[in-house]
DSSP file (Angstrom, degrees, kcal/mol; ACC not computed):
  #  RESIDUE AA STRUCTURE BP1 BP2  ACC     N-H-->O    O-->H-N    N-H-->O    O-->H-N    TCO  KAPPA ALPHA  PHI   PSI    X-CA   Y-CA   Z-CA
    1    1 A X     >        0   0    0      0, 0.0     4,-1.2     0, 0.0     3,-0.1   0.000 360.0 360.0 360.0 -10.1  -16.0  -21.2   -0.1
    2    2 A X  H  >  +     0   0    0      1,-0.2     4,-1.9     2,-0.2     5,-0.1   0.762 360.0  58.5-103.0 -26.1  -16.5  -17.7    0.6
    3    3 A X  H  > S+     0   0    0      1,-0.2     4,-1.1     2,-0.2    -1,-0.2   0.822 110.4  44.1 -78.3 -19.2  -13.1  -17.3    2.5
    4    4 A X  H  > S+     0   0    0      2,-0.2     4,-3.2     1,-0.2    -2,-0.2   0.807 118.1  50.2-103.0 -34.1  -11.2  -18.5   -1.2
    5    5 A X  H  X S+     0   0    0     -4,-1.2     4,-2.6     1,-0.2    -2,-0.2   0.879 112.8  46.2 -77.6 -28.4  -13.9  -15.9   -2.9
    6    6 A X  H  X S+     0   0    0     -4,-1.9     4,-1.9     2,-0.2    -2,-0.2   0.808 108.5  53.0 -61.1 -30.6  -12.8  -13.4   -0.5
    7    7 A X  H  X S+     0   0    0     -4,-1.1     4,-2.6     2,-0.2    -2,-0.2   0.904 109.9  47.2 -70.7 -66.0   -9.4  -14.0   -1.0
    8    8 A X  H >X S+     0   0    0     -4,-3.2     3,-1.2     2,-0.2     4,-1.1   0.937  98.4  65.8 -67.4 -36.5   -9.7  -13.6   -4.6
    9    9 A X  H >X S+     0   0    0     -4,-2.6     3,-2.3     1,-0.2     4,-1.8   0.844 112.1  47.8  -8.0 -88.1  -11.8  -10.1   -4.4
   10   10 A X  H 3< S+     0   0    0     -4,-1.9    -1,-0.2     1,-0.3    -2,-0.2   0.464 105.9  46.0 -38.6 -32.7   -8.4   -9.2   -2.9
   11   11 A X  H <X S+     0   0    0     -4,-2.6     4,-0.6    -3,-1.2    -1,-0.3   0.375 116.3  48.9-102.5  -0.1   -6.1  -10.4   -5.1
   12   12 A X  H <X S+     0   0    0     -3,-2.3     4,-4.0    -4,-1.1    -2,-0.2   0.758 112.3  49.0 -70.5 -59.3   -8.4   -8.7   -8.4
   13   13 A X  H  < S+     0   0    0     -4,-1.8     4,-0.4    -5,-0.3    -2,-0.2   0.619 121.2  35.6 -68.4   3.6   -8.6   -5.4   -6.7
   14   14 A X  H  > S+     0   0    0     -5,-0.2     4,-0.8     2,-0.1     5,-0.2   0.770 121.7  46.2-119.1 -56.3   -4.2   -5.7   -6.0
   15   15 A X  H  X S+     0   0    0     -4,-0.6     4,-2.3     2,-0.2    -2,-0.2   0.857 113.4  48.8 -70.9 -37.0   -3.6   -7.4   -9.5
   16   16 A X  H >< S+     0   0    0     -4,-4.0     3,-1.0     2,-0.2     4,-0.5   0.973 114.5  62.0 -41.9 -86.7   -6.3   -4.3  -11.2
   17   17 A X  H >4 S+     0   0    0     -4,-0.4     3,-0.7     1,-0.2    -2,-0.2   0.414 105.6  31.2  47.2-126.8   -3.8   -2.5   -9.1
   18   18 A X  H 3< S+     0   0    0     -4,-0.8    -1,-0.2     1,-0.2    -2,-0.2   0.390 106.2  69.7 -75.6 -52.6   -1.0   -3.2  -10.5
   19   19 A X  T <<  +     0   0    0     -4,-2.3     2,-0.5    -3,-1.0    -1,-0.2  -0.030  64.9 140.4 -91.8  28.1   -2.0   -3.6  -14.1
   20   20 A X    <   -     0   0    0     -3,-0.7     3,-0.2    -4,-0.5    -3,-0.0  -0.416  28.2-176.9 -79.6 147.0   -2.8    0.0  -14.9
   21   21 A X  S    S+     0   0    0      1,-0.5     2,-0.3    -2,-0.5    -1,-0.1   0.998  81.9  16.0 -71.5 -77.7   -1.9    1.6  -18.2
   22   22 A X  S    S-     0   0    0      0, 0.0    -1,-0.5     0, 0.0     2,-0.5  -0.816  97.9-111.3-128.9 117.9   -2.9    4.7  -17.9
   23   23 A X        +     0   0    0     -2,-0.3     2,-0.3    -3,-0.2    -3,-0.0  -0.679  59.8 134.4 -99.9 129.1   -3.6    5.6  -14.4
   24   24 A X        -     0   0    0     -2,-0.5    -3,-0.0     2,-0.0    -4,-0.0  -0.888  54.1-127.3-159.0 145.2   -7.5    6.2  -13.9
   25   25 A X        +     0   0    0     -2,-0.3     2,-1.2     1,-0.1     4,-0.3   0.017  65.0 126.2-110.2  47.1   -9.9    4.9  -10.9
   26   26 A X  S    S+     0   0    0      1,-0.3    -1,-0.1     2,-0.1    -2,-0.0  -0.429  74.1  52.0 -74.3  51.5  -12.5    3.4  -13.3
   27   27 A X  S >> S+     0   0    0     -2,-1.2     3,-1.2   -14,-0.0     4,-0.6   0.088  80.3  91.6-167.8 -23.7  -12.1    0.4  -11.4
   28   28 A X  H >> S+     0   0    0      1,-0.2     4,-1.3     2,-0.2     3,-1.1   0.753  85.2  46.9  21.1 -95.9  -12.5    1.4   -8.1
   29   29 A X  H 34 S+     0   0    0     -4,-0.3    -1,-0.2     1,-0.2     5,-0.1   0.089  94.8  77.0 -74.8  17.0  -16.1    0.9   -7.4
   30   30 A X  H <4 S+     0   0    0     -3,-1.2    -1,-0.2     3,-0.1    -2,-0.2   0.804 121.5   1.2 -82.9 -46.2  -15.6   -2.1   -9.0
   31   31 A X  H << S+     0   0    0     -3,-1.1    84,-1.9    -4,-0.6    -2,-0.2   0.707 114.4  80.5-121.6 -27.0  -13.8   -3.4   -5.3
   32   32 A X  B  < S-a  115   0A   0     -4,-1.3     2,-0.4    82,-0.3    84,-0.2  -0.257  74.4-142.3-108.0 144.8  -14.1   -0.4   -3.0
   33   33 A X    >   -     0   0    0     82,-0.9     3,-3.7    -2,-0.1    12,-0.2  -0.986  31.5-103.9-117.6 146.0  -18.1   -0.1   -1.1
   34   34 A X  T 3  S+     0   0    0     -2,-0.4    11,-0.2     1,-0.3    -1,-0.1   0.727 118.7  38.2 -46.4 -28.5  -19.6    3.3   -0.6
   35   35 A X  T 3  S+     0   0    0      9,-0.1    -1,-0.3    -3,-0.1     2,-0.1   0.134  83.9 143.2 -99.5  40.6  -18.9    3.2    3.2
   36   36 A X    <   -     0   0    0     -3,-3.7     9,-0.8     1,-0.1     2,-0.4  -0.622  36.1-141.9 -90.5 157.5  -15.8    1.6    3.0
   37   37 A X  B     -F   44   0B   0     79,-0.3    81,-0.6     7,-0.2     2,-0.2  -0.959  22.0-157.0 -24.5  49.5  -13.1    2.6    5.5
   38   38 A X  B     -b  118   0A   0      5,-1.4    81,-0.2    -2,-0.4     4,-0.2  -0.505  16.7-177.1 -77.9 121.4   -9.5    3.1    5.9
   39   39 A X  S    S+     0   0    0     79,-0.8    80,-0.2    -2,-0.2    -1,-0.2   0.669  81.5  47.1 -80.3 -49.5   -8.6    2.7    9.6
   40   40 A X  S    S+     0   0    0      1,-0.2    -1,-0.1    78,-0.1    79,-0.1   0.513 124.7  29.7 -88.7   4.1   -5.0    3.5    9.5
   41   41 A X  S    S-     0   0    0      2,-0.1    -2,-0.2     0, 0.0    -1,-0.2   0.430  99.4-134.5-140.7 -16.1   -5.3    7.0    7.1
   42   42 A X        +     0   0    0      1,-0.2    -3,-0.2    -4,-0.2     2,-0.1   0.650  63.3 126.6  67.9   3.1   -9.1    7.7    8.7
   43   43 A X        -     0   0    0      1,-0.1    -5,-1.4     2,-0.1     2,-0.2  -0.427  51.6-139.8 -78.1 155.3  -10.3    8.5    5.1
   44   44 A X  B >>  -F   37   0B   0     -7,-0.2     4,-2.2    -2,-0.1     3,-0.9  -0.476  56.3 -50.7-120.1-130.8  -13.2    7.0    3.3
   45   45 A X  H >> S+     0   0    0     -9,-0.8     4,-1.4     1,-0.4     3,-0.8   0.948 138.1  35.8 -75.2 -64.8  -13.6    5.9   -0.3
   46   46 A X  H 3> S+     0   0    0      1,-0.2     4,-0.6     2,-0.1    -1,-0.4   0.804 107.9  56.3 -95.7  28.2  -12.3    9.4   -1.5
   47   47 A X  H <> S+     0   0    0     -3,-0.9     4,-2.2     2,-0.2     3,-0.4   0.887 111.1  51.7 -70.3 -31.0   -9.8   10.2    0.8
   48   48 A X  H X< S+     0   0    0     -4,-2.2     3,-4.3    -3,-0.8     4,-0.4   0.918 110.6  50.6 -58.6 -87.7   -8.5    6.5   -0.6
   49   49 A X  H 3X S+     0   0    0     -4,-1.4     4,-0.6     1,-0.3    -1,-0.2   0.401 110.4  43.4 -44.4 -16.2   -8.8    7.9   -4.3
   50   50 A X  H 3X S+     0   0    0     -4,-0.6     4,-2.3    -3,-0.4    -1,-0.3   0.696 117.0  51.7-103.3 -30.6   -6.8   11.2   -3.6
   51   51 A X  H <X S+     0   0    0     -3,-4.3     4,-2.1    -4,-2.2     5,-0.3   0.987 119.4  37.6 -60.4 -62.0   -4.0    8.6   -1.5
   52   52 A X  H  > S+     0   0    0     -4,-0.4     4,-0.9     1,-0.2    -1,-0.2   0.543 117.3  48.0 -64.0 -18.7   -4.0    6.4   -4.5
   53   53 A X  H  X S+     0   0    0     -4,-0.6     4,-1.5    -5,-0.2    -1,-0.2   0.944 113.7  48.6 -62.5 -67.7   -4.1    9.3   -6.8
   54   54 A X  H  X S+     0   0    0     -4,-2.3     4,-2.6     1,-0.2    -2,-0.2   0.858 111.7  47.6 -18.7 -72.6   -1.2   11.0   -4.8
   55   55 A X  H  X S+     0   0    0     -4,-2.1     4,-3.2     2,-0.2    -1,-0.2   0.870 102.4  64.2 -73.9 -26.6    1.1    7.9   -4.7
   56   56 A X  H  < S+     0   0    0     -4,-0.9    -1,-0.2    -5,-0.3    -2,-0.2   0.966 111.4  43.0 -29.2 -72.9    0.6    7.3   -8.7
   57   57 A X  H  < S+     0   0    0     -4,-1.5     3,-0.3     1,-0.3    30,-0.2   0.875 115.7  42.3 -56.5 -39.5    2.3   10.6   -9.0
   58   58 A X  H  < S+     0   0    0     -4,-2.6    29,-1.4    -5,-0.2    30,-1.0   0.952 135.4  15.7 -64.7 -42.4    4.8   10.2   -6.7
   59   59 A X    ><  -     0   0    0     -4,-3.2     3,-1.3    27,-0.2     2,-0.3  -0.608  65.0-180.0-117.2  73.1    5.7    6.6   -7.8
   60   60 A X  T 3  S+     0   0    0     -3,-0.3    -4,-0.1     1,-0.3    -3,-0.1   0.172  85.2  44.5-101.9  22.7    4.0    6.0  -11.2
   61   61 A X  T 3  S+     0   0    0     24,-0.4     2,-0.5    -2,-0.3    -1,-0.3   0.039  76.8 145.2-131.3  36.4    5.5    2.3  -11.3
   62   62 A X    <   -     0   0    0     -3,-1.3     2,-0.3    -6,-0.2    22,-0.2  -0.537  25.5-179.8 -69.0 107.1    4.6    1.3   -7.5
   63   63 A X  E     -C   83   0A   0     20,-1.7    20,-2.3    -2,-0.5     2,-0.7  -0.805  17.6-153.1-121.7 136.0    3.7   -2.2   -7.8
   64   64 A X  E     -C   82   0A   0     -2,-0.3     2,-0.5    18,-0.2    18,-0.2  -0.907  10.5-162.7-126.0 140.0    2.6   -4.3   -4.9
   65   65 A X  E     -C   81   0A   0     16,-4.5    16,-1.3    -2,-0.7     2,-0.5  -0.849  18.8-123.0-119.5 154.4    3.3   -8.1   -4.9
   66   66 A X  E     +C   80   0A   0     -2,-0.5    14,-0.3    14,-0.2     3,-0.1  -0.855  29.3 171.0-102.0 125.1    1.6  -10.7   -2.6
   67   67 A X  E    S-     0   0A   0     12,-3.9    -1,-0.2     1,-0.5    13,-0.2   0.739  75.0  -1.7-108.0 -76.3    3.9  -12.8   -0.6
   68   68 A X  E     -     0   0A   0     11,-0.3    11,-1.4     2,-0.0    -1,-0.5  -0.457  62.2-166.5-115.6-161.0    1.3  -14.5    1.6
   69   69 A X  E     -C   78   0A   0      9,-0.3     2,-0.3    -2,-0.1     9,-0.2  -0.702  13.3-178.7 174.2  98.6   -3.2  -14.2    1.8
   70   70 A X  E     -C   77   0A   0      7,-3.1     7,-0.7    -2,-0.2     2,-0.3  -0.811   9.7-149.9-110.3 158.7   -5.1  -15.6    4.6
   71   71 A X  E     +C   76   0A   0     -2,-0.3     2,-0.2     5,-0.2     5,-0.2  -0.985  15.6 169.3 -99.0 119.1   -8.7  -15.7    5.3
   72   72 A X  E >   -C   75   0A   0      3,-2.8     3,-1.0    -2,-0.3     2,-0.3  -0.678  66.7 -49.5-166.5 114.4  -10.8  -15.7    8.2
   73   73 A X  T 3  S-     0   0    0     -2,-0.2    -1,-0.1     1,-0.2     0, 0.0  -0.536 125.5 -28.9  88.5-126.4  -14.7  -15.3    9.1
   74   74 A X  T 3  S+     0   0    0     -2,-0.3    36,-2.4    -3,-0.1     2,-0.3   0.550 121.1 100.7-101.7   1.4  -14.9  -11.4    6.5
   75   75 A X  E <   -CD  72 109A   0     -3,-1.0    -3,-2.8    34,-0.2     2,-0.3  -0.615  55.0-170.9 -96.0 141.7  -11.6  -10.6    7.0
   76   76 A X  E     -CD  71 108A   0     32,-4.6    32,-1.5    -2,-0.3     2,-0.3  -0.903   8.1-161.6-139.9 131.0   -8.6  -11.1    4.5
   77   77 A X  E     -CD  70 107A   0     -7,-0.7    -7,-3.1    30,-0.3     2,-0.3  -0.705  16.4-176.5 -92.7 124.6   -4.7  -10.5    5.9
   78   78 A X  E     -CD  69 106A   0     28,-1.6    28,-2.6    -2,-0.3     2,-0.6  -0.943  19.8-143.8-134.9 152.3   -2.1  -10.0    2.9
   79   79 A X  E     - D   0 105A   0    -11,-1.4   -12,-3.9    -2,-0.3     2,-0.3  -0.994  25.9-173.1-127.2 115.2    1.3   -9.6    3.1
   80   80 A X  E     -CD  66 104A   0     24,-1.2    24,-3.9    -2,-0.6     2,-0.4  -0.874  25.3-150.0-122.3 139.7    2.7   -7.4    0.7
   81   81 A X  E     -CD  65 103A   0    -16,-1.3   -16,-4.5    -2,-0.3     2,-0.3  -0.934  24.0-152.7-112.4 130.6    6.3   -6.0   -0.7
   82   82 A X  E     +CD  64 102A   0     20,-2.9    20,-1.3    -2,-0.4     2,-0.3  -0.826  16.8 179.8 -88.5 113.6    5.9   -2.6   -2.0
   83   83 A X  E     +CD  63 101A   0    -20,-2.3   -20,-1.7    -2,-0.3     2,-0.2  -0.845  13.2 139.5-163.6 135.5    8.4   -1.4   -5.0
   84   84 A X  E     - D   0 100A   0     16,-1.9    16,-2.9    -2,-0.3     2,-0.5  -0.913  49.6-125.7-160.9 160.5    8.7    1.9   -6.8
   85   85 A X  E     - D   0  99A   0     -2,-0.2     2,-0.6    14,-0.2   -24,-0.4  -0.974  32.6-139.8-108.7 137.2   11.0    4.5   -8.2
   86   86 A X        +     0   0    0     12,-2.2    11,-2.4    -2,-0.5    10,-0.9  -0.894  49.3 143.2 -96.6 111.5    9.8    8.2   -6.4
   87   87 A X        +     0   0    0    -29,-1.4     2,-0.4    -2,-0.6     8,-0.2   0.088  60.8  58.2-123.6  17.2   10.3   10.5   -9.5
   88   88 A X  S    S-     0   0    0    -30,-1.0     8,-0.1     6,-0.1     5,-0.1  -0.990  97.9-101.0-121.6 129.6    6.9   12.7   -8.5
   89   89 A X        -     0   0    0     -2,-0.4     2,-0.3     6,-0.1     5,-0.2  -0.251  38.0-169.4 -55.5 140.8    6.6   14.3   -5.4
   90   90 A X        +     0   0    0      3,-1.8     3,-0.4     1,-0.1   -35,-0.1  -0.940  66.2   0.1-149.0 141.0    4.8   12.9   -2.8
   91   91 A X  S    S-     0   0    0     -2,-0.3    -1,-0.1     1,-0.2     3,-0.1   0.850 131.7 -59.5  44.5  41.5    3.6   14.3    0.6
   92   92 A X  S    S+     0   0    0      1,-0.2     2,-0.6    -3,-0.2    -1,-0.2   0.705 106.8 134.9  52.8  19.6    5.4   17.4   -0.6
   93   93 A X        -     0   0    0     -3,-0.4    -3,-1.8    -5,-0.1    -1,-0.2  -0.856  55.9-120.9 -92.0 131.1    8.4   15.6   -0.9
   94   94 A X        -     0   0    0     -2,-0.6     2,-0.2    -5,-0.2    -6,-0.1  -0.497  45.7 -79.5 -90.9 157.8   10.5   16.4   -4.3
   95   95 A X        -     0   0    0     -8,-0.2    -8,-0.2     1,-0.1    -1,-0.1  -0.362  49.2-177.6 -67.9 129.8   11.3   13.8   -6.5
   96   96 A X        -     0   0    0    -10,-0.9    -9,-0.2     2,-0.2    -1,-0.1   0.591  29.4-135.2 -98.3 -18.4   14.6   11.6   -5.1
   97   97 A X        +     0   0    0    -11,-2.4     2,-0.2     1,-0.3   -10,-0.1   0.153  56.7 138.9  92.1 -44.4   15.1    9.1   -7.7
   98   98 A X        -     0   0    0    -12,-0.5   -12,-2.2    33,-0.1     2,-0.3  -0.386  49.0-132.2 -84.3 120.5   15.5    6.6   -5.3
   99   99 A X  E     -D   85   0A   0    -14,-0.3     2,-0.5    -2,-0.2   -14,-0.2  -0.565  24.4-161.2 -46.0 128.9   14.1    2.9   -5.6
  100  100 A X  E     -D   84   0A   0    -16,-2.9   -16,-1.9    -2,-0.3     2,-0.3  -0.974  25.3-175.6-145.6 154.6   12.2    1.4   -2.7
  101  101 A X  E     +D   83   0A   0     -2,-0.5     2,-0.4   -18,-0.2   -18,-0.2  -0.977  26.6 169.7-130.0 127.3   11.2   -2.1   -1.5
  102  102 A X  E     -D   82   0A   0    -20,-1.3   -20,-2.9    -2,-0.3     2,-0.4  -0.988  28.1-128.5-148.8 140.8    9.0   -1.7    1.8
  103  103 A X  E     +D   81   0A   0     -2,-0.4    20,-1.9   -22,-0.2   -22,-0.2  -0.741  29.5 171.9 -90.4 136.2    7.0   -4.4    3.6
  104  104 A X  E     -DE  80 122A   0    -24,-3.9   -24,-1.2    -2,-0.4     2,-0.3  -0.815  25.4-150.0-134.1 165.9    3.2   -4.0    4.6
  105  105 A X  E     -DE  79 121A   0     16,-2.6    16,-2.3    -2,-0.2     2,-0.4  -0.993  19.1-162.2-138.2 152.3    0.6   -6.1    5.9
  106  106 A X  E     -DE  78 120A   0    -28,-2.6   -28,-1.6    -2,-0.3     2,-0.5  -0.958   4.2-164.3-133.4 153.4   -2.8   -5.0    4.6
  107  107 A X  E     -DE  77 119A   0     12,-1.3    12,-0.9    -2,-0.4     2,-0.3  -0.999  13.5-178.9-129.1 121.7   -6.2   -6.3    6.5
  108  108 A X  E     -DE  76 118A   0    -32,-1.5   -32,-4.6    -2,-0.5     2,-0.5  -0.977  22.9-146.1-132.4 138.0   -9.6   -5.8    4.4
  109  109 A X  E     -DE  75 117A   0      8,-2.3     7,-1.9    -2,-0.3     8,-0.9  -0.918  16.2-156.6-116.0 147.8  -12.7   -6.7    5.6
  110  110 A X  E     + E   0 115A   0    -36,-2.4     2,-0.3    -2,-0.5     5,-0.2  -0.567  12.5 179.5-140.4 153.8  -15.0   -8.0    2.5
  111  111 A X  E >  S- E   0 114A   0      3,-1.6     3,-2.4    -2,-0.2    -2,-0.0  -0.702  77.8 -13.7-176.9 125.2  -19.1   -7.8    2.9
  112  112 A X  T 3  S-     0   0    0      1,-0.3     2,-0.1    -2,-0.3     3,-0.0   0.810 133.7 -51.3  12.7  90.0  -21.2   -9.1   -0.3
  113  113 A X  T 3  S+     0   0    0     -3,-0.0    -1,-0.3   -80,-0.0     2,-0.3   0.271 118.3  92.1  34.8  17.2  -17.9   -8.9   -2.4
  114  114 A X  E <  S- E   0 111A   0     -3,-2.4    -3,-1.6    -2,-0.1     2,-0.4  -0.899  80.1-104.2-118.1 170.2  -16.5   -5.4   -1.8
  115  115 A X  E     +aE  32 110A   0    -84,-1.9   -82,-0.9    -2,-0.3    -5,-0.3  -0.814  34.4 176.6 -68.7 103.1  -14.1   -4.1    0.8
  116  116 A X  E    S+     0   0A   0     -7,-1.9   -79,-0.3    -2,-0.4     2,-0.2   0.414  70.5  15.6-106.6  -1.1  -16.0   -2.2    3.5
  117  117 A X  E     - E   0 109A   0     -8,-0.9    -8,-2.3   -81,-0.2    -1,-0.3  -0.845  64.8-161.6-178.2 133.3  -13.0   -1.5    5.8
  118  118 A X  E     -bE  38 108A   0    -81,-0.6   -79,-0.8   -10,-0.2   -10,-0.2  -0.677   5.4-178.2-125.3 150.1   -8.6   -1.5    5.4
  119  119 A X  E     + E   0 107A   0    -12,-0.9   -12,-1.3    -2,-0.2     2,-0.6  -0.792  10.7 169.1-149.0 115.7   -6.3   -1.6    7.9
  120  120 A X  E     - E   0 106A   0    -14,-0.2     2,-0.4    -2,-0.2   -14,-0.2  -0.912  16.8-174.1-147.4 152.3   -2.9   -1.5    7.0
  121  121 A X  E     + E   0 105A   0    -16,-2.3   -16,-2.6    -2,-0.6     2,-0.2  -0.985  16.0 174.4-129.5 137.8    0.6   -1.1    8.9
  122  122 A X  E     - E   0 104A   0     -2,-0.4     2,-1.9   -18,-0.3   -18,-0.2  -0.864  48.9 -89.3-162.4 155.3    4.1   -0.8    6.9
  123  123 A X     >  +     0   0    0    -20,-1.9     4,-2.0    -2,-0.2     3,-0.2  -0.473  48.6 171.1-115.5  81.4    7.8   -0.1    8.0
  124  124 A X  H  > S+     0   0    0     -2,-1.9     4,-2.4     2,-0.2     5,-0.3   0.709  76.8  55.8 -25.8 -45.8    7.5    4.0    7.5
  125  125 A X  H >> S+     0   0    0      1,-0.2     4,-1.0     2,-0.2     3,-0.5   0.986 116.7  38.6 -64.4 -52.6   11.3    4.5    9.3
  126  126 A X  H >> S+     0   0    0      1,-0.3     4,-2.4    -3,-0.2     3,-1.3   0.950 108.5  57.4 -84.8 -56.7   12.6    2.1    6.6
  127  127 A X  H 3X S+     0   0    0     -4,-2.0     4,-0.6     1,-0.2    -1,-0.3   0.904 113.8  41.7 -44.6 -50.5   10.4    3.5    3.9
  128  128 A X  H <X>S+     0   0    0     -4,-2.4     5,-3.4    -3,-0.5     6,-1.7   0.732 117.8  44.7 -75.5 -10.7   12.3    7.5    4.7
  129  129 A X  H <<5S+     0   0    0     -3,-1.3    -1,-0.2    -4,-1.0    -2,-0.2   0.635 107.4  53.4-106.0  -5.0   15.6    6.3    5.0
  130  130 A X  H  <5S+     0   0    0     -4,-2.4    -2,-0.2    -5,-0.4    -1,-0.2   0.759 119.7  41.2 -78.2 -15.4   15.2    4.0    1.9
  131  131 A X  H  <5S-     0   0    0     -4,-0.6    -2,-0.2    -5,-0.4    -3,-0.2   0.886 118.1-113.8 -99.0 -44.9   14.1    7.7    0.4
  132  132 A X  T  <5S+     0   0    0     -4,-1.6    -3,-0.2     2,-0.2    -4,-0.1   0.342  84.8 117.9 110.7  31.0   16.9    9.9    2.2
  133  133 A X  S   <S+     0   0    0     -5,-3.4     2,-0.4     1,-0.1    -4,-0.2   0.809  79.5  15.6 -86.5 -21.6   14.6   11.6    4.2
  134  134 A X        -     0   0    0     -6,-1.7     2,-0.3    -8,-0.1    -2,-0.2  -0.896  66.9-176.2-152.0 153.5   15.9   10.4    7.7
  135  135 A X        -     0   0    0     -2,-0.4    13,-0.1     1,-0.2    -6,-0.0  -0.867  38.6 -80.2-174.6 150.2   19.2    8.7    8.4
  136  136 A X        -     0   0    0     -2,-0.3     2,-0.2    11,-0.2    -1,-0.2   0.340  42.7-127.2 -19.2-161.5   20.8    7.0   11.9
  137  137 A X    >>  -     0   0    0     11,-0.0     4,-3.2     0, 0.0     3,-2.4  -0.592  41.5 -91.2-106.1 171.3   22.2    9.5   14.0
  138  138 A X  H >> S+     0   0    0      1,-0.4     4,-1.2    -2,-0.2     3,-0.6   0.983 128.3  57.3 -66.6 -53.3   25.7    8.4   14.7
  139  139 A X  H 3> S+     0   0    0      1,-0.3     4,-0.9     2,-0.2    -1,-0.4   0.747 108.8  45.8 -39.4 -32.8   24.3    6.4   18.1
  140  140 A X  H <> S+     0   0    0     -3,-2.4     4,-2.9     1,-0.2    -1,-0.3   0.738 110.6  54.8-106.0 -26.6   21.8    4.3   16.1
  141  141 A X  H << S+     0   0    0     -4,-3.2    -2,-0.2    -3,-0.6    -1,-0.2   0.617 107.9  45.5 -80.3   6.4   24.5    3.5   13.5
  142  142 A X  H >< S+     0   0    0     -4,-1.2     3,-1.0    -5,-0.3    -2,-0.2   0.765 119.5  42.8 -92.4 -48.7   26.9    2.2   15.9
  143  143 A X  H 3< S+     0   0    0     -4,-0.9    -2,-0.2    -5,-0.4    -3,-0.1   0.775 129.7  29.6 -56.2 -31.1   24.0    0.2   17.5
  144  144 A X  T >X  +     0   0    0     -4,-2.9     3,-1.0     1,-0.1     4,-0.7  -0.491  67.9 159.0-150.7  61.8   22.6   -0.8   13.8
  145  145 A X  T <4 S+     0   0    0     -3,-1.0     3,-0.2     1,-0.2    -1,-0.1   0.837  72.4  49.3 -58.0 -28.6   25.6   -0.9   11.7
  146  146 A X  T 34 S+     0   0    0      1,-0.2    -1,-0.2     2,-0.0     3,-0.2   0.397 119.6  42.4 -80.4  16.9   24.0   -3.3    8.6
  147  147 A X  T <4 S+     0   0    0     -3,-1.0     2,-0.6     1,-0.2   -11,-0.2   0.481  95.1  83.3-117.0  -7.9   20.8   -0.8    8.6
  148  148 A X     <        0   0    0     -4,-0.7    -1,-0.2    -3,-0.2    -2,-0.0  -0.268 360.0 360.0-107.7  43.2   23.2    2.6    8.9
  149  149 A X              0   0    0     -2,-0.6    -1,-0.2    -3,-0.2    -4,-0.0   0.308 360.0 360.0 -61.8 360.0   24.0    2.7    4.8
């Protein structure tokens, strides 16, 4: 039972998420533990709150959808599509316009119902040339002509 309770932690904290109004992190410590742990960004709880703060402004309809959600032992693996318009800057980047769809997989490890520790890996090349930030050089667009748009 605990993997299906873990599961859903995850899918509260994505679906909280997701269904902000107004964007605020009153809800937070709701999901988040005071030592938790970001692995891939090396922050803890607020280095998270200034990421998630950061990408609001930069994407302020960035919505993340759950394709699949496994369980196993305190870990839960989710498979996520990411999609947002960047009309804010983010990472010093000026606002593009531009719509993106990017695939992540996100790994949380859960300890008496909060998240104590993220791991999550996503396809960055795709994410900057989906922004305009980066594009082929003429050698990778001969090599990767349906990617070289």
């Amino acid at each position: 039972m605990l993997l299906e309770e873990n599961k859903a932690i995850v899918r509260r904290m994505i679906d909280t998420y997701n269904q902000r109004e107004h964007f605020n992190l009153d809800w937070f410590d709701e999901f988040i533990a005071p030592n938790y742990f970001d692995h891939t960004n090396q922050v803890g709880p607020e280095g998270v709150k200034q990421l998630f703060i950061m990408g609001h402004k930069g994407f302020p309809d960035w919505h993340e959808a759950i394709e699949d959600i496994i369980a196993e032992g305190d870990k839960v693996w989710v498979r996520l599509t990411y999609t947002g318009t960047h009309t804010g800057e983010f990472f010093g980047l000026a606002p593009t316009g531009k719509k993106l769809t990017m695939k992540a997989v996100a790994i949380y490890r859960i300890v008496n119902g909060k998240l104590v520790e993220g791991w999550f890996t996503n396809d960055g090349l795709d994410f900057n040339k989906e922004l305009g930030t980066i594009e082929y050089t003429e050698k990778g667009k001969k090599l990767f002509p349906q990617d070289a748009k």
